[in-house]
Structures are given as structure tokens and as C-alpha cells.
C-alpha positions as CSV (number, residue, x, y, z in Angstrom):
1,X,0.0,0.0,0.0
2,X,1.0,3.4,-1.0
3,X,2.5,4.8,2.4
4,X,1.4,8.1,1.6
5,X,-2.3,7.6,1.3
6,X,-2.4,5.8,4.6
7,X,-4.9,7.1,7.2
8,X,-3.7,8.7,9.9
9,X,-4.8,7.8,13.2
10,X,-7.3,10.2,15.2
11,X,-5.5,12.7,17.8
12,X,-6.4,10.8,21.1
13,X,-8.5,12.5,24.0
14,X,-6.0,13.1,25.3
15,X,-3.9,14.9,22.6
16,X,-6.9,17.2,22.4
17,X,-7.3,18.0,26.2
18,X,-2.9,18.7,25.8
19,X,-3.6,21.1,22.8
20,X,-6.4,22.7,24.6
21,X,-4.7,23.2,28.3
22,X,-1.7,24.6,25.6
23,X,-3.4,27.4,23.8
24,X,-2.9,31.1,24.1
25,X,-6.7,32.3,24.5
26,X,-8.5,31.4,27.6
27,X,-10.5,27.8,27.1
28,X,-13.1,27.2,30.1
29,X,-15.9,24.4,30.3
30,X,-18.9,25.1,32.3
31,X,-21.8,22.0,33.4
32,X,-25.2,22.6,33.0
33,X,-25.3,23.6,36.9
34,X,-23.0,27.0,36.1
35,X,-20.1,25.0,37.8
36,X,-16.5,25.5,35.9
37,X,-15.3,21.6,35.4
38,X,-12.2,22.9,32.9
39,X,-10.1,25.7,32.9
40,X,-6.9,26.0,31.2
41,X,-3.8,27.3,31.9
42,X,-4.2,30.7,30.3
43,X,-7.8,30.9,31.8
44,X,-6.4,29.8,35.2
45,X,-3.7,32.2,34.8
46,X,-6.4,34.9,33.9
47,X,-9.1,34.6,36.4
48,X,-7.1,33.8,39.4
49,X,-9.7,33.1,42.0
50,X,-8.9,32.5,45.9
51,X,-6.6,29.6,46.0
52,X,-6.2,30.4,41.8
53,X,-8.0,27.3,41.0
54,X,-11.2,28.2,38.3
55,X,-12.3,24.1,38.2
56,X,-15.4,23.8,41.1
57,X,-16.3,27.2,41.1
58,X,-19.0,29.1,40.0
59,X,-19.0,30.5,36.8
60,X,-20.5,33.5,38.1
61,X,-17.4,33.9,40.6
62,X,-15.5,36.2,38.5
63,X,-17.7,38.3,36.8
64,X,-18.9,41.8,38.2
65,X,-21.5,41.6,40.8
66,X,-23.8,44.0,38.6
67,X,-23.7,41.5,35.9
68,X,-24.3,38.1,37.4
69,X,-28.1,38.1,38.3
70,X,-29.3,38.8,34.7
71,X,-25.9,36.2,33.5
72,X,-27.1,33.8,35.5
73,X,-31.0,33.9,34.6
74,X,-29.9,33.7,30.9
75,X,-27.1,30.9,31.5
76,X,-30.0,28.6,32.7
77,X,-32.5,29.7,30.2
78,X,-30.2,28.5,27.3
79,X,-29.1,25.2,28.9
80,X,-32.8,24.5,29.3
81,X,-33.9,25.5,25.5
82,X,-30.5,24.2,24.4
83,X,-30.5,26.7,22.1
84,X,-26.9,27.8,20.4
85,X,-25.1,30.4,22.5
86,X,-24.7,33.9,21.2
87,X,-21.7,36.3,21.2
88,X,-21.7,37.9,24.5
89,X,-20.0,40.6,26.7
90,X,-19.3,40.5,30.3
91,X,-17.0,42.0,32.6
92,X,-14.9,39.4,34.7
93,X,-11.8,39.8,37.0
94,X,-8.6,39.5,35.6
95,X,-5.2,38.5,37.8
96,X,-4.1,43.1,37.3
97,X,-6.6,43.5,40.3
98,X,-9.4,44.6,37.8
99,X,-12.4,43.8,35.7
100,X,-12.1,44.0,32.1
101,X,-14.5,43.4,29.0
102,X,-14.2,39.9,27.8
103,X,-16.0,38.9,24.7
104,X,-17.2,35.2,24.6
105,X,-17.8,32.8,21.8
106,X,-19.6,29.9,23.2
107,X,-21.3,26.7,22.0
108,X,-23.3,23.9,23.6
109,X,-22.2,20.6,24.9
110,X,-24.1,17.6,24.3
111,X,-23.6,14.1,25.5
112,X,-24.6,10.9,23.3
113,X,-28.2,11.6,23.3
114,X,-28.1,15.4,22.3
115,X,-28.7,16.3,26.0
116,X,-27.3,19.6,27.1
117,X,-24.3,18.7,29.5
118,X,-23.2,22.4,29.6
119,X,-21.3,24.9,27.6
120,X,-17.4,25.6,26.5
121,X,-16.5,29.1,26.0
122,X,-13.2,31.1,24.5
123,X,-12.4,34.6,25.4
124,X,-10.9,37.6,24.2
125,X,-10.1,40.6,26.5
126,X,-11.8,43.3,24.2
127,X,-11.5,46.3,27.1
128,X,-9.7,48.5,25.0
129,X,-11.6,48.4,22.1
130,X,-15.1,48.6,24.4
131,X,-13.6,52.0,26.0
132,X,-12.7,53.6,22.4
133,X,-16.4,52.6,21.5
134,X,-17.8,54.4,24.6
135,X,-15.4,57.4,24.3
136,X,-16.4,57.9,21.1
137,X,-20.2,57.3,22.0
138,X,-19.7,59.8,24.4
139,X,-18.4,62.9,22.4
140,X,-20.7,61.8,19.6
141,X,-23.5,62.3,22.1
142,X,-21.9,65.4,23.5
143,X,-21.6,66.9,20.0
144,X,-25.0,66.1,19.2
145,X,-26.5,67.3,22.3
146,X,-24.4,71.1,21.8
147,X,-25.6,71.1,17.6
148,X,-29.2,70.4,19.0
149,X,-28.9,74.1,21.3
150,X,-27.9,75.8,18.7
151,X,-30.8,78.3,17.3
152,X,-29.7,77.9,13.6
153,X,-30.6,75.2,11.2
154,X,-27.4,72.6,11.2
155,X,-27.1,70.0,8.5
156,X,-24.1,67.3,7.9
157,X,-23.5,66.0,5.1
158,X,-20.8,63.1,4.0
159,X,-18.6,64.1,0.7
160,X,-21.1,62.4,-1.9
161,X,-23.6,64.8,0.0
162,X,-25.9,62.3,2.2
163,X,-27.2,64.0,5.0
164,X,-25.7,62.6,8.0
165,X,-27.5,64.7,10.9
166,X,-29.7,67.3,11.1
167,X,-30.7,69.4,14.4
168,X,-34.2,70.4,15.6
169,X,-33.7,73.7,14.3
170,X,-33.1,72.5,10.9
171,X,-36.3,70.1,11.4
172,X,-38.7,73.2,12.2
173,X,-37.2,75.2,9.0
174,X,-37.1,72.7,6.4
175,X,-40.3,71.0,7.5
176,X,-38.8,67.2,7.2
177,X,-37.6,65.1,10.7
178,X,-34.1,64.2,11.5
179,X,-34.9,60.2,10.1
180,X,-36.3,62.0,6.8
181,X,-33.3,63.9,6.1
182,X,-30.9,61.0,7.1
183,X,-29.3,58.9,4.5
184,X,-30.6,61.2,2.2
185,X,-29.0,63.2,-0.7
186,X,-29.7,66.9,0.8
187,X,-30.1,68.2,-2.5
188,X,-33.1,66.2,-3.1
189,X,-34.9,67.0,0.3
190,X,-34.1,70.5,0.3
191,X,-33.7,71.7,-3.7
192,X,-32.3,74.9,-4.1
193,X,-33.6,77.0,-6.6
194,X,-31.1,80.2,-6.4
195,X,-27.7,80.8,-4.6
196,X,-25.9,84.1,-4.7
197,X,-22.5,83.5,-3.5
198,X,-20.2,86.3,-1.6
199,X,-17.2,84.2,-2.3
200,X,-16.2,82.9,-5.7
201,X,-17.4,79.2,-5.6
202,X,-20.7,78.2,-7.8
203,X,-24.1,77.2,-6.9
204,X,-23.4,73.4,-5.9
205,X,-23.3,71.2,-2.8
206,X,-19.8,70.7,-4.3
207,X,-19.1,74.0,-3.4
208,X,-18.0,73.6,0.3
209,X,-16.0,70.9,-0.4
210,X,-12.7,72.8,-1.3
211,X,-13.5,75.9,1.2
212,X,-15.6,77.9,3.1
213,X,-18.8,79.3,1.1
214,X,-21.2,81.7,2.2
215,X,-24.6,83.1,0.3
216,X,-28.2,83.9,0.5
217,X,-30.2,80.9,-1.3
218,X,-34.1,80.5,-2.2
219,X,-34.9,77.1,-1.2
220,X,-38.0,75.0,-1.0
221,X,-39.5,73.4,1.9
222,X,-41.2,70.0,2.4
223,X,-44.6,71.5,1.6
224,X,-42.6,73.3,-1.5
225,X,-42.7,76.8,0.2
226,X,-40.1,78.7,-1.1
227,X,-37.8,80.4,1.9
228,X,-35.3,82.4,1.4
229,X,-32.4,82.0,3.6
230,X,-28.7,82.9,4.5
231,X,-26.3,79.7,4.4
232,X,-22.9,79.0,5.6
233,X,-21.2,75.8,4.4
234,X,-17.6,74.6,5.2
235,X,-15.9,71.2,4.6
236,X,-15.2,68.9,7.3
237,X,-11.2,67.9,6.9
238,X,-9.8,64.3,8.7
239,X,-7.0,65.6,10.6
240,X,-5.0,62.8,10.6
241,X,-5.2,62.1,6.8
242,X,-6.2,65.6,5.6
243,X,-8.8,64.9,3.2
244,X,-12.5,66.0,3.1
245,X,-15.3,63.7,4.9
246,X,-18.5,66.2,4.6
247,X,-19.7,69.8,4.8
248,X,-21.4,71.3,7.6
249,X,-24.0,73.8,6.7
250,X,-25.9,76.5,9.1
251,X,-29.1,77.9,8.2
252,X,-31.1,81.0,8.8
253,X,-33.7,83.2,7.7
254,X,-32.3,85.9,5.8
255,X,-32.7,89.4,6.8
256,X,-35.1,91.6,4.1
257,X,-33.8,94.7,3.1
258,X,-34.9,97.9,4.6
């Protein structure tokens, strides 16, 4: 027989359990009572609990005592529909003395039968990335909450000219809601019908994109009322790259002659 096409023999049990207790993420097995019956070394050297040991305790042992009730209430939920785990978040202790965000990827174990015995689970320490989410979350929301203050109408745009947020102000003038504006070409919500520039660029939502433009413009409403109004657009430059990302546009009534 050709020695190349032989079959190789299956990794043993215990090959597997040596390749699992070796790898570099954090392997832990939990029983369909929440108890931790496998933990290997990176997990044990993660989650150092009391004596260090994870196997016996509760799987609930190292996560934050906000998070457990509503952890634990779902935990026993699944193993009872023995439906397939989804992607969660929690926060658990880690051996620096703190608890950090660990995203787990879990799947069901079954015995012989099918039976739910219990769940494995892999985690990733994702802390990092979780605080430059909420950071950014944040400031986003802080941003938004100072645009809404402000009297004028203010419109964002992104550089192909979808609208990208629009504040109350701009909702009362224009007649159209925030969602209607949103993901919307602003040309086609709020068509202009005249410009008259005071700088040198043209009448075109391209026209903020390469400087600052300001102008009096006739422009029509939801219910097609004309208004005449005073606009300031400028583009909105990536600092770190230096290219354009969108205009910003602020919008009020212009003043009539005397």
C-alpha cells in the first residue's frame, strides 16, 4: 500500500485535552449547573480566583457583581432550550486587580443523546476596544446634544452629500424630521432653486467641499414653500489624513432689506 495515502490515526483525547490546556486564548468548560469543570492554563492564569484554581467554582465567581443576576438567569435559560449560545460581553476579574471586558464565543455541549451537559467558552479581552467605542459614544452624544442648542438650522453632510445629521432647528425650518433627512441626498430634500455667493465658488453642494462658502439661497420646503435663507457651508477635513469627509451647513432666515 501506497505509504502516503495511509490514514492517519485520530489525535487521542488526550492529545486534544494537551492542545487545549496549551493554547494562548482562555479555554473554560462550564456544566449545565454553572459550575466550571475545565479551565486552562491561560484561563487559570487569567481569572485567578482565591486559591487560583477556576475548576469547582462558579461560573459567576469572576464576573462583576452588577452582571451576574441577569448572567445567570440567561445561562440557565439556554441550557434548558439548548439553544446555540450567542456572542456575548461581560466583565470578569482578571489577575491586574481589575475587571475588564471579555468577549465570549460559546457553543453547547451535548452528550450521546443530544442532552445539554453544559457549555465551552473562549475569550478575548476586548476592554480596550469597548472603552474607544464608549469614548467615542460619548463625544458623539456630547456633539449632538451642543448642535441640538444651537438656534440655527445645522445640517451634515458626507462628501457624496448624504445628509448625516440634522438638528431640531433644521427640522422646524425645512419641514422634514431628522430620520427623513438622514441617509438622504440633501439636494433632493431641500432643492435649491437660487444661490448668490459672496465668495467665488458656484451654486453646488460641491461647493463647500474645497473651502468655506457663504450666500443667500431660495430654497424649498417640504410642503414646496419657497424660503429664502442665509447659508454657511464649510468642509469637514480628517486631521489625521487631511482629506474631506463632509460639509457642515448653518441655516437661517435671511434678513429683508430695509
Amino acid at each position: 500500500m501506497n505509504e502516503t495515502s495511509a490514514t492517519l490515526p485520530a489525535p487521542s483525547n488526550e492529545t486534544a485535552l494537551d492542545i487545549i490546556e496549551e493554547l494562548p486564548v482562555s479555554y473554560v468548560e462550564i456544566n449545565a449547573q454553572g459550575l466550571i469543570t475545565r479551565a486552562n492554563r491561560t484561563a487559570r492564569a487569567l481569572h485567578q480566583v482565591l486559591d487560583g484554581d477556576l475548576v469547582g467554582k462558579s461560573a459567576w465567581e469572576i464576573m462583576a457583581a452588577d452582571e451576574r443576576a441577569f448572567s445567570r438567569a440567561a445561562f440557565f435559560e439556554m441550557i434548558e432550550r439548548g439553544e446555540d449560545p450567542p456572542l456575548i460581553r461581560r466583565s470578569l476579574y482578571a489577575r491586574a486587580g481589575e475587571y475588564r471586558t471579555f468577549e465570549l464565543h460559546r457553543s453547547l455541549i451535548r452528550d450521546a443523546e443530544g442532552r445539554v451537559m453544559g457549555i465551552r467558552m473562549v475569550s478575548f479581552d476586548v476592554s480596550e476596544a469597548q472603552f474607544a467605542h464608549e469614548e467615542a459614544q460619548q463625544a458623539r452624544q456630547w456633539l449632538e446634544s451642543v448642535l441640538a442648542s444651537v438656534a440655527e438650522a445645522v445640517i451634515v453632510t458626507d462628501a457624496l452629500g448624504f445628509v448625516r445629521y440634522a438638528n431640531p432647528a433644521a427640522e422646524t425650518m425645512f419641514g422634514w424630521s431628522a430620520q427623513e433627512l438622514i441617509g438622504r441626498v440633501i439636494e433632493k430634500r431641500i432643492p435649491m432653486l437660487y444661490f448668490c455667493s459672496t465668495g467665488k465658488w458656484e451654486l453646488s453642494f460641491q461647493m463647500a467641499l474645497e473651502g468655506r462658502s457663504t450666500g443667500t439661497a431660495t430654497v424649498l420646503t417640504r410642503d414646496q414653500t419657497a424660503l429664502q435663507v442665509d447659508v454657511s457651508a464649510s468642509p469637514i477635513v480628517d486631521r489625521e489624513k487631511g482629506y474631506t469627509v463632509g460639509v457642515v451647513s448653518v441655516w437661517h432666515t435671511a434678513r429683508q432689506a430695509a
